[in-house]
N, C-alpha and C positions, 0 to 999 in steps of 0.2 A: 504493500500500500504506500501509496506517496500524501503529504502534504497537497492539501489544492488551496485552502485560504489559512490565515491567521487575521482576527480582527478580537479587539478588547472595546468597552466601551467602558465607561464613568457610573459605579453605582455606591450606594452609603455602604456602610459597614456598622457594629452593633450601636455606636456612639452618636449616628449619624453624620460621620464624615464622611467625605467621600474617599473610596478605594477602585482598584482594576477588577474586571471582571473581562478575563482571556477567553475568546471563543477558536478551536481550531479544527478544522471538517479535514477529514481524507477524502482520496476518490472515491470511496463508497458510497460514500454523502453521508458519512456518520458525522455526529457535532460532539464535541467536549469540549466540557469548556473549567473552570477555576477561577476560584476570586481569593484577593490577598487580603491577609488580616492587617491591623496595625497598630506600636506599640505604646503606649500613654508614659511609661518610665523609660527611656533609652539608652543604650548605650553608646557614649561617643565614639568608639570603633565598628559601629556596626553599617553595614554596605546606607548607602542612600536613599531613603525614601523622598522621590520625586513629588516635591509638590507646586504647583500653578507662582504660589508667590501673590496672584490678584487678587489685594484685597474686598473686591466690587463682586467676587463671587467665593460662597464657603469661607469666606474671612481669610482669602488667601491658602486655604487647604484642597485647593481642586486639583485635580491628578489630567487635566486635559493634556497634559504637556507627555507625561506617560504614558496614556490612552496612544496620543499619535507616534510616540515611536514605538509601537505595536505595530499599530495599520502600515508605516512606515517603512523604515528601516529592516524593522525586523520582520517583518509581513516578507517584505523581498527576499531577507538572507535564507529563509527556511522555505519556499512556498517549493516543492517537489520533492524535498527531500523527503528519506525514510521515516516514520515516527518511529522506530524501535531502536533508531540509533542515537540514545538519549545522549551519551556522552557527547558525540560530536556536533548536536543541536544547541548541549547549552554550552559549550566552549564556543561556537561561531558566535552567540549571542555576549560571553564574557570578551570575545577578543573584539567585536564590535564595538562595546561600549569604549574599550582600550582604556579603564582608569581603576583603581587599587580599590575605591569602593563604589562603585557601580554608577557614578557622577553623574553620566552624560546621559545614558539611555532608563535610570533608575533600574532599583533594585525591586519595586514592585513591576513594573514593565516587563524587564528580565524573567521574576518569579510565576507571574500570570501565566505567562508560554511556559516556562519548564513545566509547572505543575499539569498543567492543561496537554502537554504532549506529553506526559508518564501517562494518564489516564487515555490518553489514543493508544499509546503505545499497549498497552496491556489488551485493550478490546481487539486490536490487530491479532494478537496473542491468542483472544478468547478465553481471558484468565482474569479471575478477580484481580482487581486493583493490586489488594496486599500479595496476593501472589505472585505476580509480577516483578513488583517490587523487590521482593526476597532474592526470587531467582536470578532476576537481572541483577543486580548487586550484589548479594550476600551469598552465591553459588558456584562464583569462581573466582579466581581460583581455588581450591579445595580449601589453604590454608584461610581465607576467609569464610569459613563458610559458617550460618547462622541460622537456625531454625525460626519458624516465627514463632512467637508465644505471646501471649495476653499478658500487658504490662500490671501492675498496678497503679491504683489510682490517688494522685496527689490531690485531693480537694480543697477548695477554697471554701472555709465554711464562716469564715470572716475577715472583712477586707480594711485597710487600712493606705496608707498613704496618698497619692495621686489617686490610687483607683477609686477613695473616696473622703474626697475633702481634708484628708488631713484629719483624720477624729485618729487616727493612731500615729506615732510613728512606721512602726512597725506596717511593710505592705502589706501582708497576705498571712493569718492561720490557718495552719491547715492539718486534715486529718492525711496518713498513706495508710488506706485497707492492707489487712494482710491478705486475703483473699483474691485472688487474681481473673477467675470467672466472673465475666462479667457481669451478668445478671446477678451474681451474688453479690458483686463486689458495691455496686452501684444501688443496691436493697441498702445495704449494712450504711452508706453515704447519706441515702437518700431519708434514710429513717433518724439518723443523726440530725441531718439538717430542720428537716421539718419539728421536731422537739425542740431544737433551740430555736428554732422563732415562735413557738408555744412561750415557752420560760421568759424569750425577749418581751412580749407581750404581756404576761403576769408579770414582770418585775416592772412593767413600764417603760419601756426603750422602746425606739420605733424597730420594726419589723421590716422598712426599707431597704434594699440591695446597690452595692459599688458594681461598678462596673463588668466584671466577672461574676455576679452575682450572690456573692457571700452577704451577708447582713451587714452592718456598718454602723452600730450601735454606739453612743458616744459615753463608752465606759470611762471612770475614772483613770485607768493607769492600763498600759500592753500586758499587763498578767494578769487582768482580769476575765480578758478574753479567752485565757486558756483556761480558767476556771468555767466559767460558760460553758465550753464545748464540754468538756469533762462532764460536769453536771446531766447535761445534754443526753451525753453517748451514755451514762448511767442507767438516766432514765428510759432510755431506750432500750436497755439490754445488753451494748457492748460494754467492755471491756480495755483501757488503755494497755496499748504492748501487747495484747491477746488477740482483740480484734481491729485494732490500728495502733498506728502510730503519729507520733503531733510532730508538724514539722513549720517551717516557718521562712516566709519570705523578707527578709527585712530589707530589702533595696536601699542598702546604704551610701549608697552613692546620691542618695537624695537627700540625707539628712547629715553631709558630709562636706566642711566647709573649713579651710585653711588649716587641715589637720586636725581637724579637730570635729569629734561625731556630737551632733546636737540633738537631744532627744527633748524634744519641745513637751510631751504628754506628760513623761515625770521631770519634766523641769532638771534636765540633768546636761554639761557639759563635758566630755569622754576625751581622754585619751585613749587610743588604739587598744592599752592594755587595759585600761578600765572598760572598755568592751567587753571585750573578750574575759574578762570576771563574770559581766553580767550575762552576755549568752551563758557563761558556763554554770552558773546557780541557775539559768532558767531552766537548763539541759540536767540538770540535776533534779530539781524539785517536781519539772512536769514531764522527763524522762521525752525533751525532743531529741531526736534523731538525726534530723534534717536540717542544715540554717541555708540557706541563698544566699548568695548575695550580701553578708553579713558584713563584709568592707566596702569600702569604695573601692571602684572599677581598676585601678593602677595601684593600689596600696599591696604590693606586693608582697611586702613582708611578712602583714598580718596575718593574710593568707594562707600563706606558708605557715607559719606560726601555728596558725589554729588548726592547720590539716596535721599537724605532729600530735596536736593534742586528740585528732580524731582517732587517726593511729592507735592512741593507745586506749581510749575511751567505746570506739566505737560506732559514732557518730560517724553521718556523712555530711561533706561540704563542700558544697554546689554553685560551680560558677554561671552567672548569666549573662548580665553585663561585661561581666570580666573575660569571658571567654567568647560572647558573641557568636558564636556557631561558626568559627573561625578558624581554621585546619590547621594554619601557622600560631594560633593564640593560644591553641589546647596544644599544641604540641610544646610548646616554651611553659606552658602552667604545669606538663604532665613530669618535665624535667626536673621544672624547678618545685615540684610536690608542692604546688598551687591551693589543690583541692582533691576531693576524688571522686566524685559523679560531674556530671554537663546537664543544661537546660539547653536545649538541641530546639532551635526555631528557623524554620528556613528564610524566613522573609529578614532576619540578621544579617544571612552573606547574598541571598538574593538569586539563589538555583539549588536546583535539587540534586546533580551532579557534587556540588561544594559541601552540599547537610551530607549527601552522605561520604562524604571524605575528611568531613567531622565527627562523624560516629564514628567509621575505624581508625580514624588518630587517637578518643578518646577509650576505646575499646582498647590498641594495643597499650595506651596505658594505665590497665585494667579499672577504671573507671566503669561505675556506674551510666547511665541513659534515662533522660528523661525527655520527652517530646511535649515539646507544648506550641500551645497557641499563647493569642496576645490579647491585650486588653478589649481592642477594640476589634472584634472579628465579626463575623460572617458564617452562615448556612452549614459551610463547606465543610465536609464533616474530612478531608484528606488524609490530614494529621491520624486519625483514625489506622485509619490503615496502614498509615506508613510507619504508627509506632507499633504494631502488630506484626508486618511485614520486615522490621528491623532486628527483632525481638528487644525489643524495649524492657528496662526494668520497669520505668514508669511512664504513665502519661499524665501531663497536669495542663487541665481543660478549663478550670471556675469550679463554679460550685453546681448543686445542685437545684439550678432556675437559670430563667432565659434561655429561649431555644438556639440560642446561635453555640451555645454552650453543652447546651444535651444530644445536638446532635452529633457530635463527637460518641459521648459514650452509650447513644443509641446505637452508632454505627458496630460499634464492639460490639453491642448483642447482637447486632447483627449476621457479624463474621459467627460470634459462637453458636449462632441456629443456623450458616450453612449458606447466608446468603452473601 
């Protein structure tokens, strides 16, 4: 099968911004198509998100200028080509733009077509998406090779920083199910969740959701939140450590200002090691597991620092910002014992060739996987598959509401009933 068009056109995403929405038909007249998420906390190494600049339309966030070098450019460079021959589709697209982060032709531009020709590529196949994916990537050579499996699931079950308002420092609590079937895994989430917006409601907090959908209740101090959930997952049945685990997004890099970490909610100004005390009694007293993004994005040393203390404690520590789905950036964190799991987003480096040469950078440095989406996303349930198809440790979607959100870990049931 060849290529016969490539066209993207300008649609919102969950925020109401606008984002790409890639459409690309073979000769058969089959259509696929992909739309890109996009992120509210960023990281300053991460590829280019192309946007208009006019502030007379979307206040300056319109992606028209990416939209056309789709129809463009890159309409031209791919239209006859093979869709199965993914690697060399998105390198003519990387060597087209010709810049280190995707500058000229954007990294959502770029992303819209790669995604949207894996999903041709596969149906040419006549193979589910996630199969696809595994095969074509993770089945040769032999020494990479990776079975797919059912990630677990990072939940947002309460949101903090950018993603809302600033009622926490702290971005994102969250629970990680021990259960990995879907259906199960997303029962045990979903029953969590719904009890704590009960109790939010009896204690009198609003019941409102951030942007990924976790609640965003304006608690007194960041540990109260994990009392919450706790209380929560009680009354519901589970179990902390038995039937999840609490982990925690702090996107420090947000609350990270001349050296110095400011946590505005308990009125506290940090030095790096005075951090790193406080994750470690929080990791202590409510047994998290998990911290993100717990320095700012260049702070390398802390980093480092805190992944020795995981070493020995057990704990995992997750670069996002700091590693940006960046094949050169996890290869220098994997060296220099950075961290040891990744938050793996393709719309970071801007193709799906690049995510997955993120994944075996951070694979051969036995690193953990995590697949996620972004704040501000869309329908497209991709992500899905492709952290099933990668075999993923985890995947972290939101929370449990908003459909731009569930249909990710609908897709999972999906794959696990066969479809």
């Amino acid at each position: 099968m060849k290529i016969t068009t490539v066209k993207a056109i300008e649609i919102l995403d969950s925020r109401g911004k606008p984002t790409v929405r890639t459409f690309v038909t073979l000769d058969d007249g089959s259509l696929h198509q992909a739309s890109v998420p996009s992120g509210a906390s960023t990281g300053k190494h991460e590829a280019l998100e192309l946007r208009d600049g006019d502030e007379k339309r979307f206040a300056g966030q319109g992606v028209l200028k990416a939209v056309e070098n789709v129809n463009g450019p890159i309409a031209n460079a791919l239209k006859g080509k093979d869709p199965s021959d993914l690697k060399a589709l998105d390198l003519t697209m990387i060597e087209l733009d010709g810049t280190e982060n995707k500058s000229k032709l954007g990294a959502n531009a770029i992303l819209g077509v790669s995604m949207a020709c894996v999903r041709a590529a596969a149906h040419a196949q006549n193979v589910p998406l996630w199969k696809f994916i595994n095969e074509y990537y993770f089945q040769s050579p032999k020494s990479n090779v990776q079975r797919p499996k059912f990630p677990r699931l990072m939940v947002n079950l309460i949101n903090g920083g950018k993603h809302a308002n600033w009622n926490f420092d702290i971005q994102e609590f969250m629970i990680m199910t021990t259960a990995t079937k879907p259906s199960e895994s997303t029962r045990v989430a979903s029953e969590i969740f719904i009890e704590l917006g009960k109790q939010l409601k009896k204690g009198g907090y609003s019941p409102l959701v951030g942007d990924e959908g976790g609640y965003s209740p304006a608690f007194g101090s960041n540990e109260q939140a994990y009392d919450a959930i706790l209380e929560a997952a009680k009354t519901a049945g589970y179990e902390n450590v038995k039937d999840f685990e609490l982990a925690m997004d702090a996107a420090a890099s947000e609350f990270y200002e001349n050296g110095t970490y400011i946590l505005k909610r308990d009125d506290k100004k940090l030095t790096p090691d005075q951090l790193i005390q406080i994750y470690s009694e929080i990791g202590q007293k409510y047994h998290v597991q998990s911290f993100e993004d717990p320095f700012e994005q260049d702070d390398w040393e802390s980093f480092t620092k805190f992944t020795e203390m995981a070493g020995k404690f057990h704990f995992q520590v997750v670069g996002d910002d700091f590693t940006v789905t960046n094949p050169k950036r996890i290869k220098e964190a994997v060296q220099r014992n950075g961290a040891n799991a990744v938050i793996i987003k393709p719309n970071q480096i801007g193709s799906i060739y690049e995510t997955v040469q993120a994944i075996k950078e951070a694979k051969k440095g036995g690193w953990r996987i995590a697949i996620s989406h972004r704040s501000g996303e869309t329908e497209d349930p991709f992500i899905a598959d492709l952290a099933y198809g990668v075999g993923a440790d985890f995947i972290k979607t939101g929370s449990m509401s908003r459909s731009e959100r569930l249909a990710k870990y609908n897709r999972l049931i999906e794959i696990e009933n066969g479809f």
